[in-house]
FIDREN-322326 format. One record per residue: residue in three letters; x, y, z of N, C-alpha, C, O in turn. Coordinates in Angstrom, 2 decimals. Atoms other than C-alpha are relative to their C-alpha. Layout:
// FIDREN-322326
<"ala",<X,Y,Z>,<X,Y,Z>,<X,Y,Z>,<X,Y,Z>>
...
This chain:
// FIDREN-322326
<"unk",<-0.81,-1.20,0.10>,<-30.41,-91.75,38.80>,<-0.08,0.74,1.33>,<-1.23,0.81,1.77>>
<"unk",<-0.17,-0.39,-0.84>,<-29.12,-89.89,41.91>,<-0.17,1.70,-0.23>,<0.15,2.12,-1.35>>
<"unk",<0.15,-1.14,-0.11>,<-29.81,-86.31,42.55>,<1.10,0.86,-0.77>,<0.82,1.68,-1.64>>
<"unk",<-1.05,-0.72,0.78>,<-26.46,-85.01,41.42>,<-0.09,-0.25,-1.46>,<-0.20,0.67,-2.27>>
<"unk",<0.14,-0.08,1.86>,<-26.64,-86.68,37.70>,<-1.38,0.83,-0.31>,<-1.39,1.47,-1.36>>
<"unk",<1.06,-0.72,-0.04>,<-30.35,-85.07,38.35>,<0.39,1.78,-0.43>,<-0.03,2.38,-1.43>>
<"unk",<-0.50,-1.47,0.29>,<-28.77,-81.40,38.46>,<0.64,0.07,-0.93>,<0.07,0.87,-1.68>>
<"unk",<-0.98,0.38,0.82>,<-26.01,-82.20,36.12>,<-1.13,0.35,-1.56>,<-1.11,1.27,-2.38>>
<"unk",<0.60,0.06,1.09>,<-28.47,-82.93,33.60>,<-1.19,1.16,-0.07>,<-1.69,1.33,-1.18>>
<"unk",<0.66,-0.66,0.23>,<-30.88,-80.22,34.50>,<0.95,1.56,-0.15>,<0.39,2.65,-0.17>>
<"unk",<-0.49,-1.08,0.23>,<-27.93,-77.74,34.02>,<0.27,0.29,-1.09>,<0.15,1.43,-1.54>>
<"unk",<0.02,0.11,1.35>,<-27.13,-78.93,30.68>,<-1.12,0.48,-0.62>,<-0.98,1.25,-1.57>>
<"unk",<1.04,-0.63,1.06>,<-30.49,-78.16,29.41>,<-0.55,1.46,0.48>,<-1.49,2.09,-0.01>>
<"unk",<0.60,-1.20,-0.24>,<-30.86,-75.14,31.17>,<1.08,0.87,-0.81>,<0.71,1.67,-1.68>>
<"unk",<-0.59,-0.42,1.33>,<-27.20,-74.14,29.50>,<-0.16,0.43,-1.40>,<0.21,1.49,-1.90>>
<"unk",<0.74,0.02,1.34>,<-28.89,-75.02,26.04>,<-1.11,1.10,-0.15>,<-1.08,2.17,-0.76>>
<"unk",<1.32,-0.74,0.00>,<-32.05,-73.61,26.42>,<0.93,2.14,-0.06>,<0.63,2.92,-0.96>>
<"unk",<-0.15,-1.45,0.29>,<-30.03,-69.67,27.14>,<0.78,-0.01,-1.00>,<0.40,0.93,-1.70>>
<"unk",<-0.34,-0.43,0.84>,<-27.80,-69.88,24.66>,<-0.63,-0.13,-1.42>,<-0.02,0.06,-2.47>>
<"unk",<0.63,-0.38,1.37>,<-30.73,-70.07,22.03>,<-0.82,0.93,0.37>,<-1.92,0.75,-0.15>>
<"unk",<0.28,-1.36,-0.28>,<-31.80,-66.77,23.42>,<1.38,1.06,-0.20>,<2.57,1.06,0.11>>
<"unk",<-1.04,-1.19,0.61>,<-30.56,-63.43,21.72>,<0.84,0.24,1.56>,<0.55,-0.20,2.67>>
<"unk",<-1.10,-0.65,-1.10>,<-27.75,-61.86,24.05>,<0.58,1.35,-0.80>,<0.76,1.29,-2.02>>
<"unk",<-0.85,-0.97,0.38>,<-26.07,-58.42,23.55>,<1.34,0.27,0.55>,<2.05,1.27,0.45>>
<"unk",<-1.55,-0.37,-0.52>,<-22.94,-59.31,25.45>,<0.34,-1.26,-0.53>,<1.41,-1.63,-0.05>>
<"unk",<-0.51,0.89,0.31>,<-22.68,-62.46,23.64>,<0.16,-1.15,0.87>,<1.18,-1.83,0.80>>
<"unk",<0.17,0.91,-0.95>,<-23.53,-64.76,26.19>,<0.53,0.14,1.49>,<-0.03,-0.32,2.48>>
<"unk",<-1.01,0.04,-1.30>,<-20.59,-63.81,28.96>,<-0.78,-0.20,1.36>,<-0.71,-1.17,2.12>>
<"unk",<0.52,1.07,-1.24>,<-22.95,-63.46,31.75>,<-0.25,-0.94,0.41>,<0.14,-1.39,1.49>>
<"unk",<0.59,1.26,-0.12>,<-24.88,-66.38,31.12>,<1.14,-1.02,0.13>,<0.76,-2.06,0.66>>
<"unk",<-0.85,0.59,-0.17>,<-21.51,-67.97,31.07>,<0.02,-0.26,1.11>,<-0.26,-1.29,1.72>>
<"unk",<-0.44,0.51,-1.54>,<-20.34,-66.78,34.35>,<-1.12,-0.49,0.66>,<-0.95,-1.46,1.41>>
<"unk",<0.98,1.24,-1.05>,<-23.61,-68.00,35.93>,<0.08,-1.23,0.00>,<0.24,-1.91,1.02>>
<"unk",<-0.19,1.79,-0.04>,<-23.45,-71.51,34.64>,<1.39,-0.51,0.31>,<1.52,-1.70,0.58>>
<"unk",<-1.07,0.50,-0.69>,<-19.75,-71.59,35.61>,<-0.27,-0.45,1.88>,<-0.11,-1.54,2.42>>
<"unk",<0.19,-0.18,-1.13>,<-20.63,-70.67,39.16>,<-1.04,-0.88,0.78>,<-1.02,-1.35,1.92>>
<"unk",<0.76,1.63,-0.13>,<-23.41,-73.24,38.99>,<0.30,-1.10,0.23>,<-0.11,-1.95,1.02>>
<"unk",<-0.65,1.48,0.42>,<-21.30,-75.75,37.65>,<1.00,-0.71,0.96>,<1.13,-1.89,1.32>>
<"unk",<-0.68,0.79,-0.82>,<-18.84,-75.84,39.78>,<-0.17,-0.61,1.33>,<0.45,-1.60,1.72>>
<"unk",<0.62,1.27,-0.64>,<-20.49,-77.10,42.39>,<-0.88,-1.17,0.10>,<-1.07,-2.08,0.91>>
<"unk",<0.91,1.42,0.50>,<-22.71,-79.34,40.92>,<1.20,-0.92,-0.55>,<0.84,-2.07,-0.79>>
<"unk",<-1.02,0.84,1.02>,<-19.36,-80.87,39.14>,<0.73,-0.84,1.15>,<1.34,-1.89,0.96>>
<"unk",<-0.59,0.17,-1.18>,<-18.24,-81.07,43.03>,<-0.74,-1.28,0.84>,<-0.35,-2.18,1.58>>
<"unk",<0.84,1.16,-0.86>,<-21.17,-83.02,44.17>,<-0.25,-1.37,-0.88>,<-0.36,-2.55,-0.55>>
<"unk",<0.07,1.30,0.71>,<-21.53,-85.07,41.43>,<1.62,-1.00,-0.22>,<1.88,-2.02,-0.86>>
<"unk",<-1.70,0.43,0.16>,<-17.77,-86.00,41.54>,<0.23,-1.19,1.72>,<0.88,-2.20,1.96>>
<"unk",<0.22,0.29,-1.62>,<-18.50,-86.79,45.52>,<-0.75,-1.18,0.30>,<-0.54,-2.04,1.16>>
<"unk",<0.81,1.01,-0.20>,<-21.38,-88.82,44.80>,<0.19,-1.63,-0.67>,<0.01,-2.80,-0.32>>
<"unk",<0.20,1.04,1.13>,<-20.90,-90.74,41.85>,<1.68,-1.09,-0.32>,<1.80,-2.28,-0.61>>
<"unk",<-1.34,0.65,0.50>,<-16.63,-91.18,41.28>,<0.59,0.83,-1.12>,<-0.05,1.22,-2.10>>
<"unk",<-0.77,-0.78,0.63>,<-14.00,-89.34,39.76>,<-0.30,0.02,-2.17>,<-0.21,0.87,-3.05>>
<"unk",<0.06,0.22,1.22>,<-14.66,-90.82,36.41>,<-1.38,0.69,-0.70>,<-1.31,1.16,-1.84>>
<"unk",<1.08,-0.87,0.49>,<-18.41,-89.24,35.99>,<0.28,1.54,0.53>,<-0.28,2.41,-0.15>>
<"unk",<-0.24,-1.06,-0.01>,<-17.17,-86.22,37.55>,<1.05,0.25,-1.14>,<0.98,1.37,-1.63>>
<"unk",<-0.49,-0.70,1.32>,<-14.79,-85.97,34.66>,<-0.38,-0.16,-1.08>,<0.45,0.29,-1.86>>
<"unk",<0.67,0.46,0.59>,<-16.89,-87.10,32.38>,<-1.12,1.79,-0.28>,<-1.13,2.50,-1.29>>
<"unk",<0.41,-1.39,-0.15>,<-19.04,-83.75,33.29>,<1.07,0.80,-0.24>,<1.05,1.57,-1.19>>
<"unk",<-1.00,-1.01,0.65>,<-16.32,-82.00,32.90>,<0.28,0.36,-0.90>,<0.53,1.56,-1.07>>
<"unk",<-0.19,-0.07,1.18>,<-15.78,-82.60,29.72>,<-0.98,0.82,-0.60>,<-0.76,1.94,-1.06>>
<"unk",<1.07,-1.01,0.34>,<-19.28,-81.53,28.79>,<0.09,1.20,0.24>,<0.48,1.93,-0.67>>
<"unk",<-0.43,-1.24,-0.32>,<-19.11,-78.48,30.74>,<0.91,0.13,-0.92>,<0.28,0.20,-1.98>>
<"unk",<-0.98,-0.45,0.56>,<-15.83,-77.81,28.98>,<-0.45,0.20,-1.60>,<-0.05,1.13,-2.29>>
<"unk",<0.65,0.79,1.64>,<-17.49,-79.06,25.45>,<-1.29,1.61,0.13>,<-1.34,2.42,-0.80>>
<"unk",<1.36,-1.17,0.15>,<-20.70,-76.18,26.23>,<0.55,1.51,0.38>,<0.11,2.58,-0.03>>
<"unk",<-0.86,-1.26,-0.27>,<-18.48,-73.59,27.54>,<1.42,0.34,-0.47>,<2.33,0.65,0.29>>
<"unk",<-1.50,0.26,0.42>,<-15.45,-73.62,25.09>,<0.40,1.30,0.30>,<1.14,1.62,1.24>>
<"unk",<-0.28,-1.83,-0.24>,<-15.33,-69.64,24.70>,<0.99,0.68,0.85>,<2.09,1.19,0.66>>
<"unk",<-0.97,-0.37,-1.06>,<-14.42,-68.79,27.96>,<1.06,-0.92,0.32>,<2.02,-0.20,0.61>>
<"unk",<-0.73,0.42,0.00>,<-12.30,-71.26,28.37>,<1.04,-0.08,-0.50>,<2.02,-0.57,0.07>>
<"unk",<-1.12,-0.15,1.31>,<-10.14,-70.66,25.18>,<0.50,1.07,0.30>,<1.70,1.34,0.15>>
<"unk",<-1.39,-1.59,-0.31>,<-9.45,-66.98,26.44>,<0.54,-0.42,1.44>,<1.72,-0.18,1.71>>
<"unk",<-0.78,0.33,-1.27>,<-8.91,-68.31,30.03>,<1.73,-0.66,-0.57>,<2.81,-0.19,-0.21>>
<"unk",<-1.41,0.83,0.44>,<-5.95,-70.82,28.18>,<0.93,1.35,-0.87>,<2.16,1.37,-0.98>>
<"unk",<-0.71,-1.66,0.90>,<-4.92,-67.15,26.07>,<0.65,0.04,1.24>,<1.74,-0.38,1.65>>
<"unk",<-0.79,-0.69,-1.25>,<-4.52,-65.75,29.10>,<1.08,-0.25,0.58>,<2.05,0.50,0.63>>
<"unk",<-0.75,0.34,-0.33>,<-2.80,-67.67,30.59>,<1.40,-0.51,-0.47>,<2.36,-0.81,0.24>>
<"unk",<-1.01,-0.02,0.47>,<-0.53,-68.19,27.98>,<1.29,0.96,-0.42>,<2.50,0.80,-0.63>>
<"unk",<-0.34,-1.61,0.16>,<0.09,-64.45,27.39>,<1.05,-0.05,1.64>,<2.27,0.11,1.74>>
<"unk",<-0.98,0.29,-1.20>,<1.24,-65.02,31.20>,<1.03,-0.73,-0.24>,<1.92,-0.03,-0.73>>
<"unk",<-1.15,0.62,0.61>,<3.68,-67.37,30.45>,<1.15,0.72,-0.92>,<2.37,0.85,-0.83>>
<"unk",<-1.39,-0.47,0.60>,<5.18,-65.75,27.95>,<0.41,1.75,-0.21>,<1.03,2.39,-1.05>>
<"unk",<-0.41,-1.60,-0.25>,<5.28,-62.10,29.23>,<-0.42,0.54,-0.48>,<-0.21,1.75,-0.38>>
């Protein structure tokens, strides 16, 4: 295993691990940190490994972070339709 699936996989369980800690904003920060994490670990591991394990992570990511993602697709749909 190469350094990047190394991070990859130590982001996933660091992901896990906060969201079984209480929150009073409902996770959001902890979100945006592991976004801001992610996306460059999703960058290097995409770099290192091949498009197919970088989307592969992606998915996960996408799969551990649905939340924000579901109002990001709102949003943007609300845009769309005025």
């Amino acid at each position: 295993m190469n350094w990047s699936l190394a991070l990859a996989c130590l982001w996933i369980i660091a992901a896990n691990v906060l969201a079984m800690i209480p929150s009073r904003d409902n996770h959001w920060r902890r979100a945006y940190v592991l976004i801001a994490l992610g996306i460059p670990i999703l960058g290097y591991v995409t770099f290192e490994n091949g498009p197919w394990w970088g989307l592969a992570l992606l998915a996960g990511g996408m799969s551990i972070l649905r939340w924000p993602l579901i109002y990001v697709l709102r949003w943007l749909r609300g845009l769309r339709q005025g």
